[in-house]
N, C-alpha and C positions, 0 to 999 in steps of 0.2 A: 786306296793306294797311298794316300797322303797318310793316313795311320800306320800305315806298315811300315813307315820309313821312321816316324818318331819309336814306333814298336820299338822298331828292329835297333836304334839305337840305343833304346833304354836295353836291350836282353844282352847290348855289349857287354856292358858292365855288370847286371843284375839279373841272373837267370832265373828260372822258373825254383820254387823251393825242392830239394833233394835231401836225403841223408847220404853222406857220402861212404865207401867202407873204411875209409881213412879215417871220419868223425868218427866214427860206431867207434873201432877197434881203440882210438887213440882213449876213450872214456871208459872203456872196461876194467874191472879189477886183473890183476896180475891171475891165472890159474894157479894155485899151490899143491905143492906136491905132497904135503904132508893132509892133505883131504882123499879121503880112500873113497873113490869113485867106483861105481858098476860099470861093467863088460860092456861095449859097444856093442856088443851082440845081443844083450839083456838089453840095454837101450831101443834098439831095432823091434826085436821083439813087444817091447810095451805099446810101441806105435798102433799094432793089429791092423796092418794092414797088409794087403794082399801081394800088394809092388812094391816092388824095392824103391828105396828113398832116390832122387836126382842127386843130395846132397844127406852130408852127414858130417856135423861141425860139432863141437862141445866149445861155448861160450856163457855167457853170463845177462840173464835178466832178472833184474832187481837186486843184486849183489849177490845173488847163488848161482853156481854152477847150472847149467840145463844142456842134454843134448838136443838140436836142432834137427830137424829133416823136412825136409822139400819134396814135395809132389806133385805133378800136372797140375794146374786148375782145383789148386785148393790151397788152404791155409798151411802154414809151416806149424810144423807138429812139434811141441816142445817136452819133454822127458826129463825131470829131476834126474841129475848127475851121481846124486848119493841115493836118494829113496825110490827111485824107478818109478814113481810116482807118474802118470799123464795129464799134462793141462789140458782139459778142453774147453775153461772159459773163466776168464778174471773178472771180476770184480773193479770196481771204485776202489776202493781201497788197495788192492795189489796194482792198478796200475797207475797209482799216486806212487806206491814202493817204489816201481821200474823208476817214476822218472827223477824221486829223490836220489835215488844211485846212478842215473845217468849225470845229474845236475848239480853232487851233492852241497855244493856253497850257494844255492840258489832253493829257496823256498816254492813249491811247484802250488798253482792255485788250480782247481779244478773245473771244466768249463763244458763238462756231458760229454754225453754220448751221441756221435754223430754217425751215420752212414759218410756223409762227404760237404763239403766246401769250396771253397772257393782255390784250396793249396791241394787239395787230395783228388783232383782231374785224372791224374794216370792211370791205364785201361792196368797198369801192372800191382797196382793194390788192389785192386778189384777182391782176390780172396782173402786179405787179412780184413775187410770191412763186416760190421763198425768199427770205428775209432772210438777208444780214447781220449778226449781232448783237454790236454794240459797246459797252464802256461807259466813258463818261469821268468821268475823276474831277475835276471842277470842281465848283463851288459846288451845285449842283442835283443832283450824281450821276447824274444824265441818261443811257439807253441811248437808242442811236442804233440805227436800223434801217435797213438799205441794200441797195438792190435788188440782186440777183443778177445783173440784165440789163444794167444800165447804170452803174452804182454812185453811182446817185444817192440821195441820204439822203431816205427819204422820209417816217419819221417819229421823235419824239423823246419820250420817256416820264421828266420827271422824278421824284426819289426821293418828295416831295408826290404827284404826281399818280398813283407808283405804290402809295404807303402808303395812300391816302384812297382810291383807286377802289376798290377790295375792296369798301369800304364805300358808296359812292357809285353810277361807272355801272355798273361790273361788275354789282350787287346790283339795282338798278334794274331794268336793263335784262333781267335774270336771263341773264346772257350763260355761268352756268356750263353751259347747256345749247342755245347759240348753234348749238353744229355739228350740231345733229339737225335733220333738214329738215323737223321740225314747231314748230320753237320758234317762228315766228310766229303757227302758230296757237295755239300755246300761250297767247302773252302777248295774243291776240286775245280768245281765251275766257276768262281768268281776267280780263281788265278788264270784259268783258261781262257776268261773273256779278258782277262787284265793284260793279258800277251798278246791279243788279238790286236787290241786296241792300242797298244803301247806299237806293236809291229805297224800297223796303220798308221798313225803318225808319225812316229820314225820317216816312213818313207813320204808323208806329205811334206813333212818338215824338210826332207832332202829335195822334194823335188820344187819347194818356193824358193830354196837358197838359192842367190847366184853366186856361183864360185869365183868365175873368169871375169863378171861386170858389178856394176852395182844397180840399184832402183832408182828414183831421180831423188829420193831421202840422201841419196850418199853409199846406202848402205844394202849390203850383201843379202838384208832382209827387208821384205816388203813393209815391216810394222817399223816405225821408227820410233816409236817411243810406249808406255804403258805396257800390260798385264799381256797383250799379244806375243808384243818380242821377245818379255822372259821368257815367254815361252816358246816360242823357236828356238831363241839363243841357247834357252837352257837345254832344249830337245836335242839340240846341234852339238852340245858338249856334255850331256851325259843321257843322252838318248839311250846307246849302249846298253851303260851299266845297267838304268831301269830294262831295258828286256828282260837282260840275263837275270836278273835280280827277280825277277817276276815268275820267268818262266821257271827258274829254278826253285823257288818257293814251290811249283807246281809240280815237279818231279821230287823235293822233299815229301808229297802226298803218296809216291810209285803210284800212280791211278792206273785203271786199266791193266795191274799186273803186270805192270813193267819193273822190269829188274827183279824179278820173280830168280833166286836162288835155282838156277841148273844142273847145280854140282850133282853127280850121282855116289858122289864119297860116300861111303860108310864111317860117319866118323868113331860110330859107338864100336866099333872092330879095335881102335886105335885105344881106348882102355882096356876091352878084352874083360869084360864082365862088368856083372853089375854090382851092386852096395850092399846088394840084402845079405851078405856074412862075412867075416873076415876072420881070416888064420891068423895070428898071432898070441905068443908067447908071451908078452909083455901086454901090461893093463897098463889105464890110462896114469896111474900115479907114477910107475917107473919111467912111461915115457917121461912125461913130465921132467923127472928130474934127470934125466939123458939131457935135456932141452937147457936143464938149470947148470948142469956141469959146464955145456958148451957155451953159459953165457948168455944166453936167452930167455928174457923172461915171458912167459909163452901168453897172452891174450885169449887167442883161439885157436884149439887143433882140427885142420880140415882130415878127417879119414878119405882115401880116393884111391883111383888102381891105374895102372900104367901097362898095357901088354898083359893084364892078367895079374900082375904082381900090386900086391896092395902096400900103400905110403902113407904117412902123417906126416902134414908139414904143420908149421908153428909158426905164428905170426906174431911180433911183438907189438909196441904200440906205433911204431911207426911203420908199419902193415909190413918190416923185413922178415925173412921168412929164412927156417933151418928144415929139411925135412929129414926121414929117418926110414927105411924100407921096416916094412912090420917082420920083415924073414930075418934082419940085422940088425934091431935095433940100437945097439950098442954104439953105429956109427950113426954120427951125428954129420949132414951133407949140408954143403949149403946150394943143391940143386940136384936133381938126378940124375944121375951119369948119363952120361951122350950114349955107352953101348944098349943101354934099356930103354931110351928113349927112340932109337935107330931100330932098336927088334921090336917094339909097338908099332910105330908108324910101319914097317913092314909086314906086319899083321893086319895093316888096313886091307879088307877085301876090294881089290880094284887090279883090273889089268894094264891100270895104268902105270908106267914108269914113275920113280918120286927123285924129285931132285933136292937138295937139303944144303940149306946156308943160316949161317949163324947172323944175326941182323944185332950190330951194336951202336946204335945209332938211329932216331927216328927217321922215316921217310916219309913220301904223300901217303903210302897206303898203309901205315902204321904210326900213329904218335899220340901223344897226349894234349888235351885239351885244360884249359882254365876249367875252375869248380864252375862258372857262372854257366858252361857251355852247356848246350842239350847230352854230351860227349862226356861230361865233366866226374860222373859218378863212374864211368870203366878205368878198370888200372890197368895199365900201360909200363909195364917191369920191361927193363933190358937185364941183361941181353936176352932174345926170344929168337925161337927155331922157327924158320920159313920152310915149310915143305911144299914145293910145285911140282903139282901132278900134271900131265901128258894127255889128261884125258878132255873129250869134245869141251868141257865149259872152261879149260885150265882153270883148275881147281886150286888155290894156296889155304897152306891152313898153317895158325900160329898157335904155337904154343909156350904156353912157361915153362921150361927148365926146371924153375923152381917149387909148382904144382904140378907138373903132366897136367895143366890145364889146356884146353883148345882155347884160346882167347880170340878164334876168330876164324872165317870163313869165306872168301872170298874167290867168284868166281868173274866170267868173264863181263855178267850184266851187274854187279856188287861194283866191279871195277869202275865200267863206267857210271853208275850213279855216284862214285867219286868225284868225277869231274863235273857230273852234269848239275849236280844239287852242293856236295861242300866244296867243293874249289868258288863255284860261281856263287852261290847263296854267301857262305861265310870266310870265302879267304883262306880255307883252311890249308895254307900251304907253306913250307918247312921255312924258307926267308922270312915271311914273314910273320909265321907263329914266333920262330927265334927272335924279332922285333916288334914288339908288342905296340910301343907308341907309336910308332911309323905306322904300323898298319892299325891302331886305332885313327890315328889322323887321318889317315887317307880313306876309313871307312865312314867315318864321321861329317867330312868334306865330299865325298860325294853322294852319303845319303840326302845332304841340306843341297845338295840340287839335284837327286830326282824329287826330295817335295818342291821346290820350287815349281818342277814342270809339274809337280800333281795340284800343288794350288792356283798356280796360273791358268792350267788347262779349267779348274771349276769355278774360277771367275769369270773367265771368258765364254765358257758357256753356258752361264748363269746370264749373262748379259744377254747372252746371241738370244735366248728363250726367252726372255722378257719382254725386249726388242719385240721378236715376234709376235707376242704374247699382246703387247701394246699394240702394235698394227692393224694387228687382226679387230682388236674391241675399235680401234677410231675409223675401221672401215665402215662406210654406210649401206645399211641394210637394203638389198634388193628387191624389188615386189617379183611375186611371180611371173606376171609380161615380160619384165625386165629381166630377170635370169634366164628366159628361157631363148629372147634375143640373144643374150651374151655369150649363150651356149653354145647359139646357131653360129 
């Protein structure tokens, strides 16, 4: 428990390593529209696959064009932009390319081919594995990690985030023992006994206090001085926060299938088809320069559908976005019209009523988080569409405007694991996300006293077992006559 708290302090500032969509997008070359790219449909197609993609993006690895596609439980499928070409596996050499064009003022040195490390833990790399593993020597010292399948960079570990995580989420999360297929329930059980015990002294600690008198010390606590009374005293003023802290570390886990998603939304009604073709008049060079006329210089085009109707939005480097319906291309939007966003969500299959408000401002149950955050890689665009549904789990679901994206899903057990893990575990709440040092300070100040009660408590009963420990050896040995009197 005394590590969780130096953890949890180091993950304030220095989270676990991420690539963020904001990094990715901001280091891509511009798309040009004077490159005559093949038919999204000819892209699709090259994939050979049986399902339609989850996603379908045209961006850039290694300074060329490639379209991308996503599928359940496998590697992201990459597709030459001009040659229709399929990657299905790089090289050393191409994925030294990828990350001279991700890094280009930065000399990249090569450092193998890994399955995983000490930065690449997440269960959500899992199918672009092996790695890649690169490292540039720029300002940050930054290893870059690159998929083996498509040689797209998919995460980025600086020398900070490498030095400080040992101590931070590595330690934290106790990730030295991540690959055993019980370490979940490991860190399930050890929060669970952590709460037990933490609940247990709390209330020993409340019932040695005297509130109304004192002890013949003076003092409202029986210990008057050393490692004892920190630890009362400290129990006694941030007793609390260690529960909640603890316990909510232990609903961070959902153990037991709690807060297990009830919603019965259909939310795939609410695009109204799938990826695997699209109608449109216009290829990807024209849209393009739709994108260039309005002033946008496009990074990545997401292809997607809305209610049945298929869109490309366009992302520049500061991830703002123009979209364009594929039936109109000519007009250049900077979101989807409210009337085609309103006939989608009305296509969602439910006999639930939908109620719909425009949210321009973050709240508890929608906002953005620091990069360092567990939180820190989701975007979070205003203004976003809140739809709440009538049905048994009150269903909300958000979306962007600006993609017909769902950016989220929230029902009645989602809601409370709000409260119960990021309000208590991280603060995560609008006052004082808005005041960042305020609520560093005050997260800071009362981490250094619950280790106090976590250090006092392992001194003092380091002592009490010794003590005993010593007693026990200077006791003199009994014959058996004599134990059996003793007995009697």
């Amino acid at each position: 428990m005394a590590l969780w708290f130096v953890s949890g302090v180091v993950m304030l500032f220095v989270g676990y390593p991420k690539l963020t969509p904001a990094e990715t997008v901001a280091r891509l070359p511009v798309l040009s529209s004077e490159i005559r790219y093949i038919d999204v449909n000819q892209a699709i197609d090259a994939t050979e696959q049986e399902s339609p993609p989850r996603s379908v993006t045209l961006s850039s690895i290694a300074g060329s064009p490639y379209y991308l596609f996503s599928y359940p439980k496998q590697a992201v499928i990459a597709v030459h932009a001009v040659t229709g070409e399929r990657v299905n596996h790089i090289d050393e050499a191409q994925a030294m390319a990828s990350a001279r064009a991700f890094f280009d003022d930065s000399p990249p040195r090569y450092l193998g081919l890994i399955e995983q490390d000490a930065w690449t833990q997440s269960r959500g790399l899992d199918a672009e594995r092996p790695f890649y593993k690169v490292a540039v020597e720029d300002i940050d010292s930054r290893f870059l990690y690159i998929s083996s399948h498509s040689g797209q960079i998919v995460r980025d570990a600086t020398f900070v985030e490498r030095s400080w995580g040992w101590l931070g989420a590595w330690l934290h999360w106790i990730y030295p023992l991540r690959s055993l297929p019980w370490w979940g329930a490991l860190v399930i059980y050890l929060s669970l006994a952590a709460t037990a015990m933490s609940v247990l002294g709390q209330y020993l600690g409340l019932k040695r206090w005297r509130f109304s008198k004192t002890y013949r010390n003076g003092s409202h606590s029986p210990y008057p001085t050393g490692f004892s009374r920190w630890h009362h005293v400290g129990g006694m003023l941030f007793g609390g926060l260690l529960i909640a802290w603890v316990f909510s570390g232990l609903m961070s886990m959902r153990p037991w299938g709690l807060f297990a998603n009830g919603s019965q939304i259909n939310e795939a009604t609410f695009y109204g088809g799938d990826l695997g073709h699209f109608d449109s008049s216009a290829d990807p060079q024209q849209l393009l320069k739709q994108f260039e006329q309005a002033g946008h210089d496009s990074r990545e085009l997401v292809w997607h559908k809305v209610g049945g109707e298929a869109w490309l939005t366009a992302y520049d480097k500061n991830l703002a976005s123009k979209v364009v319906s594929l039936n109109q291309p000519e007009a250049v939007l900077s979101k989807i019209p409210t009337s085609s966003l309103q006939e989608a969500i009305n296509g969602i299959t439910t006999d639930s009523k939908a109620q719909i408000e425009w949210v321009e401002e973050y709240d508890f149950y929608y906002l953005a988080r620091e990069q360092q955050s567990m939180y820190g890689h989701y975007v979070r665009p205003l203004p976003m569409l809140r739809v709440r549904f009538d049905d048994e789990a009150n269903t909300w679901l958000h979306i962007d405007p600006a993609s017909g994206k769902i950016l989220g899903s929230l029902d009645d057990n989602r809601r409370l694991s709000r409260w119960l893990f990021n309000l208590l575990h991280s603060w995560d709440w609008q006052p004082l996300l808005q005041r960042p040092v305020v609520r560093e300070v005050l997260m800071i100040a009362t981490s250094l006293g619950g280790f106090v009660i976590c250090v006092s408590g392992i001194v003092v009963g380091w002592r009490r077992l010794t003590r005993q420990n010593k007693k026990a050896t200077k006791r003199p040995k009994q014959s058996h006559h004599e134990a059996v009197e003793a007995s009697s």
